[in-house]
C-alpha positions as CSV (number, residue, x, y, z in Angstrom):
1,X,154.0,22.5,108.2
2,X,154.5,20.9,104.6
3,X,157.5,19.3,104.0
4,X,158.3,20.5,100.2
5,X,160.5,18.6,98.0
6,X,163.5,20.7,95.5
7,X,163.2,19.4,92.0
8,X,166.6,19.6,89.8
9,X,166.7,20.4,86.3
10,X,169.5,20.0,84.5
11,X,170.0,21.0,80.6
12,X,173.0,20.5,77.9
13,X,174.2,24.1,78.2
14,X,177.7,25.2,78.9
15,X,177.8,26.2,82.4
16,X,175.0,25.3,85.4
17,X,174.4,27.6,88.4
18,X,175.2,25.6,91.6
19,X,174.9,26.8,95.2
20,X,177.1,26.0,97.9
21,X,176.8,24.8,101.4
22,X,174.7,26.5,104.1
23,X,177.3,28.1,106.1
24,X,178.7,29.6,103.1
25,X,177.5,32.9,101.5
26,X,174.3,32.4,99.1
27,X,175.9,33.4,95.8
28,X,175.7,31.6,92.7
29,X,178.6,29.7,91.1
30,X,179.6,28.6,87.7
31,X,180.1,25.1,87.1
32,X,181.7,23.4,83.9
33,X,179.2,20.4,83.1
34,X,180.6,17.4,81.8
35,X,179.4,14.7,80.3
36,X,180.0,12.7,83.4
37,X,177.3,15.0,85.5
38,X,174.4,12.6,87.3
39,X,171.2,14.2,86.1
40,X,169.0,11.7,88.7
41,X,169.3,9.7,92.3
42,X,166.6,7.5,93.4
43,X,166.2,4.3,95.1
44,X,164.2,1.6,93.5
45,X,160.6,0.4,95.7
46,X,161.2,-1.8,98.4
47,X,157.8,-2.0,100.6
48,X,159.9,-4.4,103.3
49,X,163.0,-1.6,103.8
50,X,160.0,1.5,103.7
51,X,156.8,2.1,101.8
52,X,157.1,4.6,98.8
53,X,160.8,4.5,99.3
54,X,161.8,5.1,95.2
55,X,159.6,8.4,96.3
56,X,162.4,9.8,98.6
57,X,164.1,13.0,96.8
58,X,167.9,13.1,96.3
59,X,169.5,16.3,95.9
60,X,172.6,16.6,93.8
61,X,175.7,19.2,94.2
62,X,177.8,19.5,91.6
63,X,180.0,21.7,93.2
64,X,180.9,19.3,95.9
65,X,180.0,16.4,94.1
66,X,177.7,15.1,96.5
67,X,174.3,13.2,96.6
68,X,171.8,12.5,99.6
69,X,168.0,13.1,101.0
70,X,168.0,15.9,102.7
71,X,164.9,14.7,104.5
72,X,166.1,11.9,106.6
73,X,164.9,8.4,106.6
74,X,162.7,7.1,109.5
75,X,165.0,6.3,112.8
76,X,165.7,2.4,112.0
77,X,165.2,2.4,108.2
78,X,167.4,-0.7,106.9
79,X,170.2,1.1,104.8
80,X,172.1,-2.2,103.9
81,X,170.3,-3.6,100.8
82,X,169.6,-0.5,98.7
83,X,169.4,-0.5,95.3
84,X,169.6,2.8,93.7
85,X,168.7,3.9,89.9
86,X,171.2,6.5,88.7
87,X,170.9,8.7,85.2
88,X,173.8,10.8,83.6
89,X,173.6,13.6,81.5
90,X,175.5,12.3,78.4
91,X,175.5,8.5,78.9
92,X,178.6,7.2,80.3
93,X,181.5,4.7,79.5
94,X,181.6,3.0,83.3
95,X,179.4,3.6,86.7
96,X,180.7,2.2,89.4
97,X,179.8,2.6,92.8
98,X,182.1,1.6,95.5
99,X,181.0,0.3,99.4
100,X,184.5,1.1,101.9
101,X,184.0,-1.6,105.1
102,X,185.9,-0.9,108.1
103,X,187.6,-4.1,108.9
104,X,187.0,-5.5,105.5
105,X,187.6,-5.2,102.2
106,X,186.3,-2.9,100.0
107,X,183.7,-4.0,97.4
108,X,183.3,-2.0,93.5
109,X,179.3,-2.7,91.7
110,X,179.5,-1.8,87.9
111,X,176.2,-0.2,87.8
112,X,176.4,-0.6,83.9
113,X,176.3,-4.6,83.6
114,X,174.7,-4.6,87.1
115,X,172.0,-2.2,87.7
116,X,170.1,-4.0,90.3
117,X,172.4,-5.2,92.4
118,X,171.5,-4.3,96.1
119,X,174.1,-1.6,97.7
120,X,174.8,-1.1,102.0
121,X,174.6,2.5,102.6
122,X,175.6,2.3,105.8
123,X,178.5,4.4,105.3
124,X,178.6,7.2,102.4
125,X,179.6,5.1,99.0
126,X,181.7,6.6,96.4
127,X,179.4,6.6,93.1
128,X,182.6,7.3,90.2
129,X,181.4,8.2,86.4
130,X,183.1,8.4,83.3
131,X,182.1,9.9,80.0
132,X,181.1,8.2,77.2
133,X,184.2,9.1,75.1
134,X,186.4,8.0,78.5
135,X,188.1,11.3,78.7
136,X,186.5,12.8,81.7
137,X,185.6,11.0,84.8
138,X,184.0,12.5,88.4
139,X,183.3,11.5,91.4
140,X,180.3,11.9,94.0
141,X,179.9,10.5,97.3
142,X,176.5,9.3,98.5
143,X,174.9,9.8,101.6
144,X,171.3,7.8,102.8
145,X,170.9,10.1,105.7
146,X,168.0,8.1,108.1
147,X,167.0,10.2,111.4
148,X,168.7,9.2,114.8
149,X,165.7,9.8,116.5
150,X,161.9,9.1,115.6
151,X,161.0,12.1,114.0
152,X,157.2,12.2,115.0
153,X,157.6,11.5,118.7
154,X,157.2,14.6,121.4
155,X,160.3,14.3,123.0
156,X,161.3,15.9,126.4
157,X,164.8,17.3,126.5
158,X,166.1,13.9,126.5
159,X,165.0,13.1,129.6
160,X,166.3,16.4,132.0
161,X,164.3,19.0,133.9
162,X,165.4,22.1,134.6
163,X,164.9,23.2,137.8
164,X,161.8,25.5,139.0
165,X,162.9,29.3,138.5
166,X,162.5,30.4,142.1
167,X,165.2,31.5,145.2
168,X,164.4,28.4,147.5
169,X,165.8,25.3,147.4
170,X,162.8,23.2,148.2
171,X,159.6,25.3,147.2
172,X,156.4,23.3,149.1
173,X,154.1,25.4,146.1
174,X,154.0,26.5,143.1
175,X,151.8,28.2,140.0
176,X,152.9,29.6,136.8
177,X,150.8,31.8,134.9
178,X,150.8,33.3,131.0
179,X,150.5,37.3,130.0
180,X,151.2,37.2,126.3
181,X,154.6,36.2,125.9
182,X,155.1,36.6,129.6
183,X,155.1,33.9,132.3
184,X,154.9,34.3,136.3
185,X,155.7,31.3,138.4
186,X,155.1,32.1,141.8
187,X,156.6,29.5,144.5
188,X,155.9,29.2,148.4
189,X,158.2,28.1,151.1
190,X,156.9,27.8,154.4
191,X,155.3,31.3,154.8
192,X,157.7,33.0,152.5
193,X,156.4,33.7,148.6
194,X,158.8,34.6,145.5
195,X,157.9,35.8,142.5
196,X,160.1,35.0,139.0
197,X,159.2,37.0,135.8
198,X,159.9,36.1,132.2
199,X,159.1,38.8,130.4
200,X,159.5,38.7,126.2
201,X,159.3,35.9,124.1
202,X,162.0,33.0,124.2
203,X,164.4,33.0,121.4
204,X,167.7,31.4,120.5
205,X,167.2,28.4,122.7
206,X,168.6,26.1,120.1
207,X,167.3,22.8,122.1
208,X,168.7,23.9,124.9
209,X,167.4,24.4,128.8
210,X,165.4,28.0,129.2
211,X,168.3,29.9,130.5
212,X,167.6,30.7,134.1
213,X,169.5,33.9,134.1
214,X,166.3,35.5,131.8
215,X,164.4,35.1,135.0
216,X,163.7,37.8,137.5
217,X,163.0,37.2,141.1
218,X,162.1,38.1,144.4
219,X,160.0,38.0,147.3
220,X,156.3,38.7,147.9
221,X,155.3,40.0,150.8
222,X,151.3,39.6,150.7
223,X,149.0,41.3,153.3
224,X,147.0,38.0,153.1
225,X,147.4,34.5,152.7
226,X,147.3,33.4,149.1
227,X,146.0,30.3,147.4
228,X,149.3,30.0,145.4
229,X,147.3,27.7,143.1
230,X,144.7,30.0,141.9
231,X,147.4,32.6,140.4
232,X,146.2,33.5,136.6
233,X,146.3,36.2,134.5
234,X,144.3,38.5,131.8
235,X,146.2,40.6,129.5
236,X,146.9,43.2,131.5
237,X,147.0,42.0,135.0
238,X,147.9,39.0,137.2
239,X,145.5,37.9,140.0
240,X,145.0,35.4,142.9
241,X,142.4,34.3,145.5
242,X,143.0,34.8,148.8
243,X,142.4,31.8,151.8
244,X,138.9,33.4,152.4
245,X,138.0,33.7,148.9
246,X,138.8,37.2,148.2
247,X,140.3,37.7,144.7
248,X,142.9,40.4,144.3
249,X,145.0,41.9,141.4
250,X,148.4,43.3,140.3
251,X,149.1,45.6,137.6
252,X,153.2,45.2,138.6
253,X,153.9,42.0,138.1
254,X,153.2,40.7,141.2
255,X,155.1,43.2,143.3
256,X,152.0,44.4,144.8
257,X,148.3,43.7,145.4
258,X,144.9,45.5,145.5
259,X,141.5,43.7,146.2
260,X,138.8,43.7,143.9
261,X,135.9,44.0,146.2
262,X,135.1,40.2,144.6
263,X,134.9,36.8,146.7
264,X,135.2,34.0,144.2
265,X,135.4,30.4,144.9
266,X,137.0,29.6,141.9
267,X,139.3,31.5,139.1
268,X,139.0,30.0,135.7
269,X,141.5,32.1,134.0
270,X,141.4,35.1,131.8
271,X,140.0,36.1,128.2
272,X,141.1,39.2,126.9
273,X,141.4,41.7,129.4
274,X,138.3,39.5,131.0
275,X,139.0,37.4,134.2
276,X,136.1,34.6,134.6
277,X,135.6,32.8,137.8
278,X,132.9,30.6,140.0
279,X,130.9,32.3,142.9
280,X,128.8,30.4,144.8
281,X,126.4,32.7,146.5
282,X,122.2,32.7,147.9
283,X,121.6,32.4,143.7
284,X,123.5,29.2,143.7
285,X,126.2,28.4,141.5
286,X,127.0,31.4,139.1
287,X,129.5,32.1,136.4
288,X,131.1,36.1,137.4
289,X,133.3,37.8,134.8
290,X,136.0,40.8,136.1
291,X,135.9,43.8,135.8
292,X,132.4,44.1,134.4
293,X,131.4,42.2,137.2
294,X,128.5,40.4,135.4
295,X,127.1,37.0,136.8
296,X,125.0,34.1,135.0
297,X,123.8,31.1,135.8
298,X,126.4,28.5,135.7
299,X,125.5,25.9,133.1
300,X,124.5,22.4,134.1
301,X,127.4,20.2,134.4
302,X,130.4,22.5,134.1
303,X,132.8,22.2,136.6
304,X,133.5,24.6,139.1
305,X,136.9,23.7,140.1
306,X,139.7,22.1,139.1
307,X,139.5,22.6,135.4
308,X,143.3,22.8,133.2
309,X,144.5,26.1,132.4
310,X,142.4,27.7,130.0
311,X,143.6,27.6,126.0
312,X,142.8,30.4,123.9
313,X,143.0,30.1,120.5
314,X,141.2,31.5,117.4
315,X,138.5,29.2,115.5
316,X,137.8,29.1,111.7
317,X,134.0,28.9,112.1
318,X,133.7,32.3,114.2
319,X,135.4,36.1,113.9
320,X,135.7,36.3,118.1
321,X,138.4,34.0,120.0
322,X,137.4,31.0,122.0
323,X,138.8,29.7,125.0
324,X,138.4,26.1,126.3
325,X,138.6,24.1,129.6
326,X,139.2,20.5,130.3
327,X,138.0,18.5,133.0
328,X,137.5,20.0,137.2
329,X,135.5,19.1,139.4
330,X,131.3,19.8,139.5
331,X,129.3,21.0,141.6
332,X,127.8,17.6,143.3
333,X,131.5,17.0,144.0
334,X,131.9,14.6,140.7
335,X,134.8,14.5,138.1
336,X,133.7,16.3,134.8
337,X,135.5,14.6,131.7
338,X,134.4,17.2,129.3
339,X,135.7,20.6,127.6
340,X,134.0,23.8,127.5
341,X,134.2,26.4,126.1
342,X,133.3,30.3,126.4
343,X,133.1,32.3,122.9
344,X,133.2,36.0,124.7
345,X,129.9,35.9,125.9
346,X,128.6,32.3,127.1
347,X,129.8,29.4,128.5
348,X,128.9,25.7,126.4
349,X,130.0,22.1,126.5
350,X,132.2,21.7,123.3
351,X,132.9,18.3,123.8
352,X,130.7,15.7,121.4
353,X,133.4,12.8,122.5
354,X,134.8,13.5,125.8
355,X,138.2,12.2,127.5
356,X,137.6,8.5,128.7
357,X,138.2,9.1,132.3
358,X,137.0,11.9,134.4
359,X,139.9,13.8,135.3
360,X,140.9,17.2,137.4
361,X,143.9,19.2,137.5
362,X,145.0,18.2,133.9
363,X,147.4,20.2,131.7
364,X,146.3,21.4,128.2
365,X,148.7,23.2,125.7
366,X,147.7,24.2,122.3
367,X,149.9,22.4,120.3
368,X,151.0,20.0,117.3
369,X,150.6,16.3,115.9
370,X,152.1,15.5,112.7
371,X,150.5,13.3,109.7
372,X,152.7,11.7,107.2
373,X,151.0,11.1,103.6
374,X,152.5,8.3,101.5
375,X,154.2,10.5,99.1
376,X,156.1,11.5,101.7
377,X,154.3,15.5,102.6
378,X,154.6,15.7,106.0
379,X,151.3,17.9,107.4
380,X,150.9,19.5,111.0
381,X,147.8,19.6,112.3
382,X,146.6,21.8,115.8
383,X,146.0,19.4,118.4
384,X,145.5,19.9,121.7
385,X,147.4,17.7,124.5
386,X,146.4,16.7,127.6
387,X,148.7,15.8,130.6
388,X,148.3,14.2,133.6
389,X,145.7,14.7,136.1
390,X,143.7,13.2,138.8
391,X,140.9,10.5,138.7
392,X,137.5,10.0,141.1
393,X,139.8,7.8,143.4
394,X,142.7,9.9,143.5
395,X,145.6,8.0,140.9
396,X,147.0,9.8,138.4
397,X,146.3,9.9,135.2
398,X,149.6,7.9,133.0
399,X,147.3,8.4,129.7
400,X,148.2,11.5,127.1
401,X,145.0,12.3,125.0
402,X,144.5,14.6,122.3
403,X,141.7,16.6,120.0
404,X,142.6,17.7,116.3
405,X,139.5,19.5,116.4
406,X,139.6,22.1,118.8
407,X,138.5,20.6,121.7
408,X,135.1,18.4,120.1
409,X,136.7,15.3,120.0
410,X,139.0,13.4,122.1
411,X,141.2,10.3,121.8
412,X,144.0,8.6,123.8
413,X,146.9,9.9,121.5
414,X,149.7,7.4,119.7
415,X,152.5,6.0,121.5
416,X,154.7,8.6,120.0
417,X,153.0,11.4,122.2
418,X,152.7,9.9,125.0
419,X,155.2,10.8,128.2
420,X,158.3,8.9,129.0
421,X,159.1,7.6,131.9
422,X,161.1,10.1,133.2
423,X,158.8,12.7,132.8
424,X,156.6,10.8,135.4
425,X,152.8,10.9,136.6
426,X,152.0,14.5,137.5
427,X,148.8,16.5,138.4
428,X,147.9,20.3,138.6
429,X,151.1,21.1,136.3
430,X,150.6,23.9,133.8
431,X,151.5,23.3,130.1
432,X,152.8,26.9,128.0
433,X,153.7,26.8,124.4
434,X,155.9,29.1,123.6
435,X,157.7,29.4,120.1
436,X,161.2,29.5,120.0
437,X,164.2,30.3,117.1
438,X,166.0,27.2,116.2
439,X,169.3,27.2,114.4
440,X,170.4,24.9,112.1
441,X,173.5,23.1,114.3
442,X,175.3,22.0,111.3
443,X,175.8,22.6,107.6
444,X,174.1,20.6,105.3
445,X,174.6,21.5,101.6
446,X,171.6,22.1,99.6
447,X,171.2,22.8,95.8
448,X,168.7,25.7,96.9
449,X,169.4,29.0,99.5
450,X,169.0,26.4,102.7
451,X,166.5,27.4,105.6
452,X,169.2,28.3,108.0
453,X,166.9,29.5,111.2
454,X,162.9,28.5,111.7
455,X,160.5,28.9,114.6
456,X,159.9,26.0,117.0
457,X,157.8,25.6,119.3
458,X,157.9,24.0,122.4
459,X,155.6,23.1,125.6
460,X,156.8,24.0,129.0
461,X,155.6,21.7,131.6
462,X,155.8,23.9,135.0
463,X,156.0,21.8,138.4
464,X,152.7,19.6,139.6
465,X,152.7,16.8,142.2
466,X,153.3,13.8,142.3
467,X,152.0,10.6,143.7
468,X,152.0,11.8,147.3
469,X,151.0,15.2,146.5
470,X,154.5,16.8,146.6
471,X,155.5,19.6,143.7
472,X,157.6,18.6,141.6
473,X,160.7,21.1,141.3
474,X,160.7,20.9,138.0
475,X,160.5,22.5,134.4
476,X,160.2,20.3,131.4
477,X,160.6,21.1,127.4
478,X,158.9,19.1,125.1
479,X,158.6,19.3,121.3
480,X,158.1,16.9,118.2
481,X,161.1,15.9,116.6
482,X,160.1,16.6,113.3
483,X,159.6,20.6,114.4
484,X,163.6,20.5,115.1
485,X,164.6,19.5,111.7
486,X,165.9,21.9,109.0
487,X,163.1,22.4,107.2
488,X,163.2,21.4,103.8
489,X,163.2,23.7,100.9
């Protein structure tokens, strides 16, 4: 996402079409320009307050007569020693700008004799010009808007779960897989299963919680006993392993379950309509792909267990899709720290710099990290994030890393991305991105028809364990700030 920047032009003619605010219908409006109109609004360059900050673009309504960025500041940009550098249209007879102080007394700059003198914004300031002939005057009020939060840091619903969608109290399991735009979390309690359904994309959410109510569920009665933690899905089916190794499928959503005929050790996840898994059999270790039923050879190295939850995605340099693992467990019993991936038709390790540590049961979503150029462009690049997980001794993993090139590269990701404290150490959670309709929870005028809904997404962090291997009853929602902002026109 590019952040893109209005430019204003305004010309000696007698009337100017001006828009109004965003919560009020698009429709253009005809404005009398006097000679007291600001053509410009900028801040002079000040590398200790903010580098490039005489770049920062101030929009100007002339119907309201107000001025401000409608890209916010940085969270903790110093406001109170601004100086700003003001054009008019016509010249004028006085500028004054005036600073109100609660608790103080008010203080008037005459921009005219005093151009350079250093201005608080910390509270709008009321920016008065008069004509050049002194017989028209108006007035504007200024506001340096500067983000309350860091705009660039994935931030988790300040700091609240929601609850795992399920009907007991204290699930002891639980896995949540992806169809599409649908998601199955399946939870165990004692002996007794349940099975919640989301079924259709998640709009409206607005920053808010997903809304339990959009959940379905009820109880599973299985004619075996399931490894709740191998549940997965293809595109048009959801399957699980039984205790004995048996691997079973559902074309109802989990109501009920037919066996395949297949014993698997292991289900990597699904491509396509394609379900890939590990078989270990009088061959060795081999690679076996549903329905089709086709083995290989598993590669040298690749895990076969414990891997994150496949990503799919769609790569520049090739016209099928790829999916990619992280991490698992090999065959000698040691921790893999590398991704593979599988193009359709082979299996190969992608990774040329793998994570540090050697990691199992890590979550990977397909998501977001944002690069700010100095003139201010903000870019969004596909990054992949990984969560949590487990070392060679056990611990878990406190360390976020990330790839910005599918999956070939990894690094321990900025401070801005990595979890908070409340979000906690986890293993074998499963990370969803799903992209969501944000609204625009105020008005903010604009000189241009404002962006008044966008998509955003955001990752869904489904349950894990923690420290003592207990699941975590929990759901969490993460996104970058930045992605919740208006978007600028």
């Amino acid at each position: 996402m590019t952040l893109r920047k209005i430019a204003i032009s305004l010309v000696a003619i007698p009337a100017l079409a001006a828009f109004v605010a965003c919560n009020e219908k698009y429709e253009p409006v005809e404005v009398s320009i006097s000679s007291a109109a600001v053509r410009s609004f900028s801040l002079s360059a000040n590398d200790s307050v903010l580098t490039n900050l005489d770049s920062v673009f101030f929009s100007i309504d002339l119907v309201k007569g107000r001025i401000f960025n409608a890209d916010s500041l940085p969270a903790g940009t110093r406001v109170t020693k601004l100086v700003p550098v003001i054009t008019t249209l016509e010249g004028a007879s006085l500028i004054e700008l005036k600073v109100t102080r609660k608790n103080n007394t008010d203080t008037t700059y005459n921009y005219l004799t005093n151009s350079t003198d250093s201005i608080d914004f910390t509270n709008p300031v009321t920016l008065r010009v008069v004509s050049p002939d002194g017989t028209t005057e108006r007035n504007y009020t200024i506001t340096v808007n500067v983000h309350n939060t860091v705009a660039d840091s994935l931030a988790w619903g300040d700091n609240e779960a929601m609850s795992l969608p399920t009907t007991f109290a204290r699930p002891d399991e639980q896995r949540t897989a992806r169809r599409g735009d649908d998601l199955f979390c399946l939870t165990r309690s004692g002996s007794q299963y349940c099975m919640a359904a989301h079924i259709g994309s998640i709009n409206d959410l607005n920053g808010a919680e997903m809304d339990p109510s959009a959940w379905t569920k009820q109880a599973v009665t299985f004619q075996f006993t399931p490894q709740v933690a191998s549940l997965s899905a293809t595109d048009d089916a959801l399957f699980i392993l039984s205790d004995a190794g048996d691997l079973y499928r559902s074309d109802n959503d989990g109501r009920t379950w037919q066996s395949t005929g297949l014993k698997w050790h292991y289900i990597y996840g699904g491509y396509q309509n394609r379900l890939l898994g590990s078989v270990q059999n009088a061959a060795g270790w081999q690679v076996q792909s549903y329905p089709d039923n086709n083995l290989t050879t598993l590669p040298a190295g690749m895990p076969v267990s414990g891997a994150s939850v496949p990503v799919s995605y769609s790569f520049p340099m090739s016209d099928q899709p790829q999916m990619l693992i992280l991490g698992g467990r090999k065959a000698d019993g040691t921790l893999s720290n590398a991704c593979w991936g599988y193009d359709g038709s082979s299996w190969a390790k992608i990774s040329k710099r793998d994570i540090p540590v050697a990691l199992e049961g890590i979550a990977v979503a397909p998501y977001y990290s944002i690069k700010v150029a100095a003139d201010w462009n903000a870019t969004t690049l596909p990054t992949l994030v990984a969560m949590g997980g487990l070392d060679k001794n056990g611990a878990l993993s406190t360390t976020v890393y990330i790839s910005n090139d599918y999956g070939f590269t990894w690094d321990t990701a900025s401070q801005l991305m990595q979890l908070p404290a409340a979000v906690g150490k986890m293993a074998w959670a499963q990370a969803y991105v799903m992209s969501s309709v944000f609204k625009a929870p105020v008005a903010v005028p604009m000189i241009a028809k404002p962006t008044e809904t966008w998509d955003c997404p955001y990752i869904y962090l489904f349950g894990g364990t923690d420290a003592a291997g207990s699941l975590r009853n929990a759901v969490w929602r993460g996104a970058i700030n930045r992605l919740t902002f208006r978007p600028v026109e």
